[in-house]
C-alpha positions as protocol buffer text, in pm:
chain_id: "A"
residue {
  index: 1
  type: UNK
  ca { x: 1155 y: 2940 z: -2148 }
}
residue {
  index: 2
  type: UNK
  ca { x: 866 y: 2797 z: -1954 }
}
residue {
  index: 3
  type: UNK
  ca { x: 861 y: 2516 z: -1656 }
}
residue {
  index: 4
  type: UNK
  ca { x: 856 y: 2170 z: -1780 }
}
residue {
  index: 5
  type: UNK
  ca { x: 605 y: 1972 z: -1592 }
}
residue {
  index: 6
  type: UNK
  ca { x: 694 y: 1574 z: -1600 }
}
residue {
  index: 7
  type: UNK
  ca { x: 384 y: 1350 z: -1494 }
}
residue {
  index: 8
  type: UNK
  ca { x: 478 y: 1127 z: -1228 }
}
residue {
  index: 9
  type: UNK
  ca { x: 328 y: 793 z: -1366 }
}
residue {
  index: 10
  type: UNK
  ca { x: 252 y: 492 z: -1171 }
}
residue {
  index: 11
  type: UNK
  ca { x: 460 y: 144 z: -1334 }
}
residue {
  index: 12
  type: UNK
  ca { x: 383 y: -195 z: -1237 }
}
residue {
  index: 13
  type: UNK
  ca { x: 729 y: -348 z: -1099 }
}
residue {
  index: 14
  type: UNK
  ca { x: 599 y: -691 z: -1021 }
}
residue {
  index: 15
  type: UNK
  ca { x: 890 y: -822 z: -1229 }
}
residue {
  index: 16
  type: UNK
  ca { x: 1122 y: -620 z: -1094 }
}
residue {
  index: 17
  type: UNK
  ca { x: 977 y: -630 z: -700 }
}
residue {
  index: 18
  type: UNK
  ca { x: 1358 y: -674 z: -538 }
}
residue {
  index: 19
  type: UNK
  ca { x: 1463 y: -311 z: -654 }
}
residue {
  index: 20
  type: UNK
  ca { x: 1129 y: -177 z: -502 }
}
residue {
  index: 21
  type: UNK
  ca { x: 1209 y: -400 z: -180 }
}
residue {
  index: 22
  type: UNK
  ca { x: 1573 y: -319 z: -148 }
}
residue {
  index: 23
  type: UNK
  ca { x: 1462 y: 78 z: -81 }
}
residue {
  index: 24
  type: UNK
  ca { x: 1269 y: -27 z: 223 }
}
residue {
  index: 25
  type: UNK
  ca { x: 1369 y: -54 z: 539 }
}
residue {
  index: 26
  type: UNK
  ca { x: 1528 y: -319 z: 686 }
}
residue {
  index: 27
  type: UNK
  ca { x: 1232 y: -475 z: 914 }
}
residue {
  index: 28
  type: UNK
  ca { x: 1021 y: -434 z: 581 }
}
residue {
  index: 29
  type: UNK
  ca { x: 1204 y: -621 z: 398 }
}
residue {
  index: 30
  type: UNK
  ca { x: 1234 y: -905 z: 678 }
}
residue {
  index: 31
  type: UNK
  ca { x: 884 y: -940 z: 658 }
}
residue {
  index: 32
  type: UNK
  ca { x: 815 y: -920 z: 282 }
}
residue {
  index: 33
  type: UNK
  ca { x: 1103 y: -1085 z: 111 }
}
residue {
  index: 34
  type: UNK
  ca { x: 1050 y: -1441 z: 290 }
}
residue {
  index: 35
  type: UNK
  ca { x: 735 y: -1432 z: 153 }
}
residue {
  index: 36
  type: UNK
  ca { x: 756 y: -1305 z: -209 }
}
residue {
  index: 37
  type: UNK
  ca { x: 751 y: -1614 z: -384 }
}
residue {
  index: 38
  type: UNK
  ca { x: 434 y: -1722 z: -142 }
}
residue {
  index: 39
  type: UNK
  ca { x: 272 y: -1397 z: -232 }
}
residue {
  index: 40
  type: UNK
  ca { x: 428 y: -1295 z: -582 }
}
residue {
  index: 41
  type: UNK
  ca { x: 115 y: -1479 z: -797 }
}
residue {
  index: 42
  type: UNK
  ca { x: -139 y: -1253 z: -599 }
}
residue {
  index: 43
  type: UNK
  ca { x: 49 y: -955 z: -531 }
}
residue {
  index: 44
  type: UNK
  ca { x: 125 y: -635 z: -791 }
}
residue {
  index: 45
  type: UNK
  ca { x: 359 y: -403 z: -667 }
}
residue {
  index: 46
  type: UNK
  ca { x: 330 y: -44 z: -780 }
}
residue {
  index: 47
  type: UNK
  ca { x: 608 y: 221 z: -772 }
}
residue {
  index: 48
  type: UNK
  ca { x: 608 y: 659 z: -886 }
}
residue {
  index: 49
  type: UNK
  ca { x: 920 y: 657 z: -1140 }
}
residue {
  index: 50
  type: UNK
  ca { x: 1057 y: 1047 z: -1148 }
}
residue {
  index: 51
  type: UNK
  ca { x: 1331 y: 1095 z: -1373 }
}
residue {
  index: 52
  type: UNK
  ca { x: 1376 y: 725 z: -1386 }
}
residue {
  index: 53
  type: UNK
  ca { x: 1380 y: 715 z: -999 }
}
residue {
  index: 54
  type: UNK
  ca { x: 1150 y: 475 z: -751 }
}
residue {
  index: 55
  type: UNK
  ca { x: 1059 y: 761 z: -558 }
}
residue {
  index: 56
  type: UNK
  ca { x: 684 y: 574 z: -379 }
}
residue {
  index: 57
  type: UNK
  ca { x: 567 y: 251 z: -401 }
}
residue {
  index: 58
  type: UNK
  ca { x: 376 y: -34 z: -241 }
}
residue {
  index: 59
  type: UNK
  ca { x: 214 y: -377 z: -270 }
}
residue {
  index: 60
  type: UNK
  ca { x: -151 y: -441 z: -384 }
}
residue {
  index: 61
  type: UNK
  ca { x: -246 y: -806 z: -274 }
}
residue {
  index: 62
  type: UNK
  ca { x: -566 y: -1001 z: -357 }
}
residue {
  index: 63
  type: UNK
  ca { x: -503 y: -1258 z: -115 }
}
residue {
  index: 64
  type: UNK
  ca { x: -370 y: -1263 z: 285 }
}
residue {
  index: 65
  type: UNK
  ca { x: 5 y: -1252 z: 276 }
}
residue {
  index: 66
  type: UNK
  ca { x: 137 y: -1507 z: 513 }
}
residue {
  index: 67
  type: UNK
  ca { x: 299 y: -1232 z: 729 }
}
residue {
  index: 68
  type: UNK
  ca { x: -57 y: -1139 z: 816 }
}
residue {
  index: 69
  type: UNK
  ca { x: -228 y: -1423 z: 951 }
}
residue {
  index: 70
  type: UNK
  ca { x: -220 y: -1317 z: 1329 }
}
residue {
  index: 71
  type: UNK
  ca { x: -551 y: -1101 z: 1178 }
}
residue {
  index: 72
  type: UNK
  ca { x: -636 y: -1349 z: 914 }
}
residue {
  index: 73
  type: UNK
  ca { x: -1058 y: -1321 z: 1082 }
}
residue {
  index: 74
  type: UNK
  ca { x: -1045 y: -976 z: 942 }
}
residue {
  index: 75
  type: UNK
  ca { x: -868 y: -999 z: 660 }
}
residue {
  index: 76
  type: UNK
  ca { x: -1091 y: -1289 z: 510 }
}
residue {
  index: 77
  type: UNK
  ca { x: -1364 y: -1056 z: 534 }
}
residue {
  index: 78
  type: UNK
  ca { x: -1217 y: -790 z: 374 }
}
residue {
  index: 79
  type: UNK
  ca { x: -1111 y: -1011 z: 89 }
}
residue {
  index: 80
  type: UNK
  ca { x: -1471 y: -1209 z: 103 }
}
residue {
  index: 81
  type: UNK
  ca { x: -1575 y: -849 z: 5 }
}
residue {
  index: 82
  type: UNK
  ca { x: -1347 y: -844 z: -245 }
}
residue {
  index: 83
  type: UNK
  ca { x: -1125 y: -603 z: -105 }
}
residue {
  index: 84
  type: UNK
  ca { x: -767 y: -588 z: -219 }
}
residue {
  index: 85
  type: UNK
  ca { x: -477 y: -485 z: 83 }
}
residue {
  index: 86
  type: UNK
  ca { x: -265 y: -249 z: 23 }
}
residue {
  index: 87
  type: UNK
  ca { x: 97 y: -310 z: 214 }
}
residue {
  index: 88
  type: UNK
  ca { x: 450 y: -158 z: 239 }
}
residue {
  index: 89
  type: UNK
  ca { x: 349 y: 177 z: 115 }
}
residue {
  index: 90
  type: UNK
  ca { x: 681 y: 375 z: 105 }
}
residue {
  index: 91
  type: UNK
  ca { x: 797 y: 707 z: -5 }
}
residue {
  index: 92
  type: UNK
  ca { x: 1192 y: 755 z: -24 }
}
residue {
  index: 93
  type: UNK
  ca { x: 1288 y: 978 z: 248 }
}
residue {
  index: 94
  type: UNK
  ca { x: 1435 y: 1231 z: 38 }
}
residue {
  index: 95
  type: UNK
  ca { x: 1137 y: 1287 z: -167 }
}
residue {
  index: 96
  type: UNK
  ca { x: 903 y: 1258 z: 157 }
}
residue {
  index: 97
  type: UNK
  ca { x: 642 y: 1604 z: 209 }
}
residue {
  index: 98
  type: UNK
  ca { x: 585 y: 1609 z: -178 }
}
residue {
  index: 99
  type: UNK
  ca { x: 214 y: 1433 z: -139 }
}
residue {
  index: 100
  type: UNK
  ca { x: 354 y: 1144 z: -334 }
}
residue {
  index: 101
  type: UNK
  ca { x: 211 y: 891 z: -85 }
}
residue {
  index: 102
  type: UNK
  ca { x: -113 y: 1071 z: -130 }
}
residue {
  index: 103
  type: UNK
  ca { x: -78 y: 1054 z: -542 }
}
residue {
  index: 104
  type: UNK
  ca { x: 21 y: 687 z: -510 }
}
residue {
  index: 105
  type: UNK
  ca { x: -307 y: 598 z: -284 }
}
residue {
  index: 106
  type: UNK
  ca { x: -490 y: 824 z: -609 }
}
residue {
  index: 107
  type: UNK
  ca { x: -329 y: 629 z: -867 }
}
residue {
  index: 108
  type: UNK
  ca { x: -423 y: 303 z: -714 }
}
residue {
  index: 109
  type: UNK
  ca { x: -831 y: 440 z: -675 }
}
residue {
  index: 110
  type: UNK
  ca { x: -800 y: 515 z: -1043 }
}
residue {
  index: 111
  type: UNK
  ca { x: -659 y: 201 z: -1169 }
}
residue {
  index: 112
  type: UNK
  ca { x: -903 y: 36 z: -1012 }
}
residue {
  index: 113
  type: UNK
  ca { x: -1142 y: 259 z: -973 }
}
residue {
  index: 114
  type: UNK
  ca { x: -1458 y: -5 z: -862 }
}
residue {
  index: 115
  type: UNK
  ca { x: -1182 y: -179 z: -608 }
}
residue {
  index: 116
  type: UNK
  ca { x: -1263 y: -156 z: -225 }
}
residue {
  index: 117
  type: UNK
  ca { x: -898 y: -123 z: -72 }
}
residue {
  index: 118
  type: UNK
  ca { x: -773 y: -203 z: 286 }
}
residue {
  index: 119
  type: UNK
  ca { x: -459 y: -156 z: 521 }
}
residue {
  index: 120
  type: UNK
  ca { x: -330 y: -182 z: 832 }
}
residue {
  index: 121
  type: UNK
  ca { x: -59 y: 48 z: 1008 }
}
residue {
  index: 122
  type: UNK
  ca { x: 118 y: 48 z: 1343 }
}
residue {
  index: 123
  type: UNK
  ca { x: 187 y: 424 z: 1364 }
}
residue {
  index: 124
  type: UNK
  ca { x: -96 y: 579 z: 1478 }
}
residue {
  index: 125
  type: UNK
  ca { x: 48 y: 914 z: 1360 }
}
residue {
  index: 126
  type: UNK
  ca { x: -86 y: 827 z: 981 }
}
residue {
  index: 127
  type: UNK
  ca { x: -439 y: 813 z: 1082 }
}
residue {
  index: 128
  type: UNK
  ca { x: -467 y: 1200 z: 938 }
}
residue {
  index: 129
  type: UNK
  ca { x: -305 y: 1080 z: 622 }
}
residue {
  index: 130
  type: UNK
  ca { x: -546 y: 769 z: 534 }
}
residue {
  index: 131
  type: UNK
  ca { x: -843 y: 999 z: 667 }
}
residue {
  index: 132
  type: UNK
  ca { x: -759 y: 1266 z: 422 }
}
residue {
  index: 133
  type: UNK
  ca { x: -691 y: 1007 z: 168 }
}
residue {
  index: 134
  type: UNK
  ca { x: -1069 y: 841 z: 185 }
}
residue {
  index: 135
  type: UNK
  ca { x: -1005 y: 547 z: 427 }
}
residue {
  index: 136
  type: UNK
  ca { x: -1195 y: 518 z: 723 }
}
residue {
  index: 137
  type: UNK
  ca { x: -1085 y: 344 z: 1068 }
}
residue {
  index: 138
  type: UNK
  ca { x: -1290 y: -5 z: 1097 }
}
residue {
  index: 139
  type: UNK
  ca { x: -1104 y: -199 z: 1355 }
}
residue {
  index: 140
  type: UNK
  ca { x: -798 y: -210 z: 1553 }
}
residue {
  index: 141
  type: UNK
  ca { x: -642 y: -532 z: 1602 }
}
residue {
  index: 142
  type: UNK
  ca { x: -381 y: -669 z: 1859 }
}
residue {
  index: 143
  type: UNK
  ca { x: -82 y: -822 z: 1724 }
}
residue {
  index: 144
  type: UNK
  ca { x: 114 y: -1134 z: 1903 }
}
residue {
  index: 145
  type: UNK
  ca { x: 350 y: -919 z: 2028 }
}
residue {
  index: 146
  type: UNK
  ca { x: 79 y: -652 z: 2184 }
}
residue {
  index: 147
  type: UNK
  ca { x: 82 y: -372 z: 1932 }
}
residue {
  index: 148
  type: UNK
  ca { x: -177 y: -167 z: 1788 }
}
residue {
  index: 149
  type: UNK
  ca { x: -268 y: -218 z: 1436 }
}
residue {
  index: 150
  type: UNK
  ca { x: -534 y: 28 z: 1282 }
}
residue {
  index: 151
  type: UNK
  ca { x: -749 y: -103 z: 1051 }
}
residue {
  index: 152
  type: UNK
  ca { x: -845 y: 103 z: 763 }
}
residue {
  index: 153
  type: UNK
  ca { x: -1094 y: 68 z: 415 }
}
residue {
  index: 154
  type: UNK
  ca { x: -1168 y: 252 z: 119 }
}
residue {
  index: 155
  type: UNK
  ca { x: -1470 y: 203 z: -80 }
}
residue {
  index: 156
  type: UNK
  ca { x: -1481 y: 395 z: -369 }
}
residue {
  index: 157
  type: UNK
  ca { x: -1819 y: 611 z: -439 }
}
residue {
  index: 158
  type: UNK
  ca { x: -2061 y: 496 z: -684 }
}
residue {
  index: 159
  type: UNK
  ca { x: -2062 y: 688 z: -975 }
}
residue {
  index: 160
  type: UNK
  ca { x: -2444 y: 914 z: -1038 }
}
């Protein structure tokens, strides 16, 4: 008997955002569940179901969240642009080294494939990742609290 391959697909869990949230970590889930009914009405959130297991997800919003406004200058922008912001991208840590961050960033690109996409991350360590993944560094912001944001955005390639 062969392997059996199943396809990782990507499901909208907007409606069901708390059991998305409730895998993050703590701090992540201080800063996003405050805000979900603020942010629900222009926010999607995306999740990789394996076996009927969240294994990666994250948020796709068309509007600032509120937790953001300390760079709300470059975000208005990026949304003037009609970029969308992708936050709280999260891969369980048990199913972490797979590439499923990777397939989740591709499986945003093709749903909406004409979409220019933006993020921002604190570790420094991920610039590789985003890099690899199409984004390029744009700005680096300081946060109230004197961190480091990186500022990344992906605009996808016209088609010839």
């Amino acid at each position: 008997m062969g392997l059996i391959i199943i396809p990782m697909k990507l499901k909208n869990f907007t409606t069901k955002a708390h059991t998305f949230f409730n895998l993050l970590p703590i701090e992540w889930q201080d800063t996003i569940v405050p805000h979900w009914n603020d942010s629900k009405s222009t926010t999607q959130v995306y999740v990789i179901v394996e076996h009927k297991v969240v294994v990666a997800g994250g948020l796709v919003f068309s509007k600032c969240p509120p937790d953001m406004m300390y760079y709300e200058k470059q975000a208005k922008k990026l949304f003037k642009k009609e970029y969308m912001y992708l936050g709280f991208i999260y891969v369980t840590p048990t199913q972490r080294g797979r590439s499923l961050g990777s397939l989740w960033l591709s499986k945003i690109k093709e749903l909406y494939p004409k979409q220019g996409l933006w993020l921002a991350i604190e570790d420094q360590s991920l610039h590789h990742f985003y890099v690899k993944n199409g984004f390029e560094h744009i700005d680096t912001i300081v946060t109230p609290d004197q961190q480091q944001e990186l500022v990344y955005a992906y605009k996808p390639k016209p088609k010839v």
